[in-house]
C-alpha positions as CSV (number, residue, x, y, z in Angstrom):
1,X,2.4,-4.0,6.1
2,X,2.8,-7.7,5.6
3,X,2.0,-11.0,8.0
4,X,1.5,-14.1,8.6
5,X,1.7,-17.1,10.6
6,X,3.7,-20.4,10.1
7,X,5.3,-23.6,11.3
8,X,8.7,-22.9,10.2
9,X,11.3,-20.5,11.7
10,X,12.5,-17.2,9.9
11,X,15.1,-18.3,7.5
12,X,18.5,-16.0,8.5
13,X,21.0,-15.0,6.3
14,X,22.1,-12.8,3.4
15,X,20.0,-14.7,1.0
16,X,16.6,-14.4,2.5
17,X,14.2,-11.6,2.2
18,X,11.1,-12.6,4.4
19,X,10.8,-16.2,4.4
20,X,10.0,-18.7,6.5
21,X,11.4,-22.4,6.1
22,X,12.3,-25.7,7.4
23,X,15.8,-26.6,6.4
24,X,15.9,-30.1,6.6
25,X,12.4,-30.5,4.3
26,X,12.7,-27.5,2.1
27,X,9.0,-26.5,3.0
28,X,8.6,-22.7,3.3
29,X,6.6,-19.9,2.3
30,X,8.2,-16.4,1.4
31,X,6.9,-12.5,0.7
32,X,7.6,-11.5,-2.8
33,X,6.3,-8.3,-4.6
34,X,5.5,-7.7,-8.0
35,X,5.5,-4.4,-10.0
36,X,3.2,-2.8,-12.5
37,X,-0.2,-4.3,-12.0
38,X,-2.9,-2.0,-13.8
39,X,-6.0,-4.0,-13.7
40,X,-7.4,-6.0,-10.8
41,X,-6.3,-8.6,-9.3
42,X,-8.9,-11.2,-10.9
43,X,-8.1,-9.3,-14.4
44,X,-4.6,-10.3,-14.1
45,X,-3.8,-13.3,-16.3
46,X,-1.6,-16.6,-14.6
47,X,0.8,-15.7,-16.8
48,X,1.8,-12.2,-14.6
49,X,2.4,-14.9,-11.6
50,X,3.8,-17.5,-13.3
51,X,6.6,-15.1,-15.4
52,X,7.3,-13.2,-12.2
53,X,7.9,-15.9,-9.7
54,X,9.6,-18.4,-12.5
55,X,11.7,-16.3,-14.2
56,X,15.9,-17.1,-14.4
57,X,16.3,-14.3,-11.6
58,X,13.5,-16.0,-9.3
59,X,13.6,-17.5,-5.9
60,X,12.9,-21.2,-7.7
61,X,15.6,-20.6,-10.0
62,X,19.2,-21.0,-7.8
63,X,20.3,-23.6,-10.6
64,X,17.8,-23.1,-13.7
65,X,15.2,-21.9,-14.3
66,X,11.7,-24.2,-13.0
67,X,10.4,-26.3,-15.8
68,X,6.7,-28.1,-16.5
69,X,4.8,-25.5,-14.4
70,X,1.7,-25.6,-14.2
71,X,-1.3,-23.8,-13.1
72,X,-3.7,-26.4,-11.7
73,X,-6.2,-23.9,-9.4
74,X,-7.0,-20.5,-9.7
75,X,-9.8,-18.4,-7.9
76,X,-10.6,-15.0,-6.5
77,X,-11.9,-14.5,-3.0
78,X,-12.3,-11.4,-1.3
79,X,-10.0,-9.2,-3.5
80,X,-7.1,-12.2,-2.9
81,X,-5.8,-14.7,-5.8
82,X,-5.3,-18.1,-4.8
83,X,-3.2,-20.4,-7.1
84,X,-1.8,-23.9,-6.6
85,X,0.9,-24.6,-9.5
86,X,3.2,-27.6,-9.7
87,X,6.2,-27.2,-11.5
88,X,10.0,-29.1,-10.9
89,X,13.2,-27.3,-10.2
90,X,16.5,-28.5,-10.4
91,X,18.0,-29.9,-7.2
92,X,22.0,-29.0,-6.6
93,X,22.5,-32.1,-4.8
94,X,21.4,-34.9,-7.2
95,X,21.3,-32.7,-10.3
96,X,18.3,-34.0,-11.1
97,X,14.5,-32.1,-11.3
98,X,12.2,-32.2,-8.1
99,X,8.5,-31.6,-8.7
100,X,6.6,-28.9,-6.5
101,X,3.8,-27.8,-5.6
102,X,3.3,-24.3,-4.1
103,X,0.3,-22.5,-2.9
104,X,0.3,-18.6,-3.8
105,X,-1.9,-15.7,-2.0
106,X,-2.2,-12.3,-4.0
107,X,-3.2,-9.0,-3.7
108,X,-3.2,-5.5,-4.8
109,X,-3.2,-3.2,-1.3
110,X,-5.4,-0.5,-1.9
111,X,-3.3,2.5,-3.4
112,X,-0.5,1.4,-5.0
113,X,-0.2,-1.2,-8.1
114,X,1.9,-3.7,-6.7
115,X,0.9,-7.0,-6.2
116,X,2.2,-8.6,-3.2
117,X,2.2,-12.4,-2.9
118,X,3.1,-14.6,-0.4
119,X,4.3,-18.3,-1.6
120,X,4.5,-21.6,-0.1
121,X,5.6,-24.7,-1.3
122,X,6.8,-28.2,-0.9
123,X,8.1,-31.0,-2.6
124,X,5.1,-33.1,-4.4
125,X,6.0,-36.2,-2.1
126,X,6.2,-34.3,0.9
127,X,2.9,-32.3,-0.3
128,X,0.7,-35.4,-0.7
129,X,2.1,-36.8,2.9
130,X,0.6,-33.4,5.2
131,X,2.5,-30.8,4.3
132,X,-0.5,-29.2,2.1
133,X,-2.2,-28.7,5.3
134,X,0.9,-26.1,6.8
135,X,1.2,-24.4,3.7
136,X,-2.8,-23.5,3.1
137,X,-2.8,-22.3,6.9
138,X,0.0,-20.0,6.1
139,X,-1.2,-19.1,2.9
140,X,-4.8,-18.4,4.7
141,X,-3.3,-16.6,7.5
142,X,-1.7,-13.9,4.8
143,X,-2.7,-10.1,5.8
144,X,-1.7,-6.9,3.5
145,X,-3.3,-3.3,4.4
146,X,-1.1,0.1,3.8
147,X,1.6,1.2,6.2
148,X,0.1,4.5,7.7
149,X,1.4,7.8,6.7
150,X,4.0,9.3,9.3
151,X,4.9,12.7,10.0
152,X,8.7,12.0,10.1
153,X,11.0,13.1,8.3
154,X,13.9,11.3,7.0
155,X,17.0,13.3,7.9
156,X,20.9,13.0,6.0
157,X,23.0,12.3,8.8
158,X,26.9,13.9,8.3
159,X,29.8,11.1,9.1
160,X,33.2,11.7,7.9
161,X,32.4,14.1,5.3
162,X,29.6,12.1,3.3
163,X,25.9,12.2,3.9
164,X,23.5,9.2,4.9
């Protein structure tokens, strides 16, 4: 189980996951999970967050791939990575690249080895002018524990001769 709290409305559509975002600014912060962590979360190196969440497939990556990124900050506290990276994307309006900056909280829920991160960012101009303040709250606000275990029992369901 995942939550936090921020400014922006849920983002609706067939392209959104769990992210929240304010259209007209392009300031957000999203849930994103990453596979396959074996050490700690303070062992991991920046590289595992910065190859996961700026790879060609990624959510920065609708028209390339992010260029000069960054890691500026990184720190543990608590059992919870904190990293601020810049980095600039490519903008499909005026084709040309947009610096970032975005805020990332980490952490490995006890049990599994996944690492589950939740991400905000905003443009560098609109970063400097305020909107660092939104994206730290939401990124403070960010809570991960274990769903609990359930005595149901998934069940196929028969319609028109296939099974659900």
């Amino acid at each position: 189980l995942a939550s936090f709290t921020c400014p922006w409305p849920l983002a609706k559509g067939g392209l959104f996951d769990v992210e929240c975002r304010e259209a007209s600014s392009g300031d957000g912060a999203f849930l994103t999970i990453a596979k396959g962590a074996s050490s700690s979360i303070s062992d991991l190196p920046k590289t595992f967050f910065t190859e996961n969440l700026f790879s060609s497939t990624g959510r920065f990556s609708f028209y390339g791939a992010p260029t000069d990124i960054k890691v500026k900050k990184s720190e543990v506290v608590d059992n919870r990575r904190y990293l601020e990276i810049n980095f600039s994307n490519l903008s499909q309006s005026t084709n040309a690249e947009i610096p970032r900056t975005a805020l990332v909280v980490a952490t490995i829920p006890e049990g599994t080895d996944d690492v589950v991160m939740l991400v905000g960012s905003a443009n560098a101009s609109r970063w400097k002018k305020g909107s660092e303040k939104y994206i730290r709250s939401t990124v403070e606000s960010f809570r991960v524990s274990l769903a609990p275990t359930s005595g149901l029992k998934v069940r196929a369901k028969q319609t028109n001769d296939s099974l659900l």
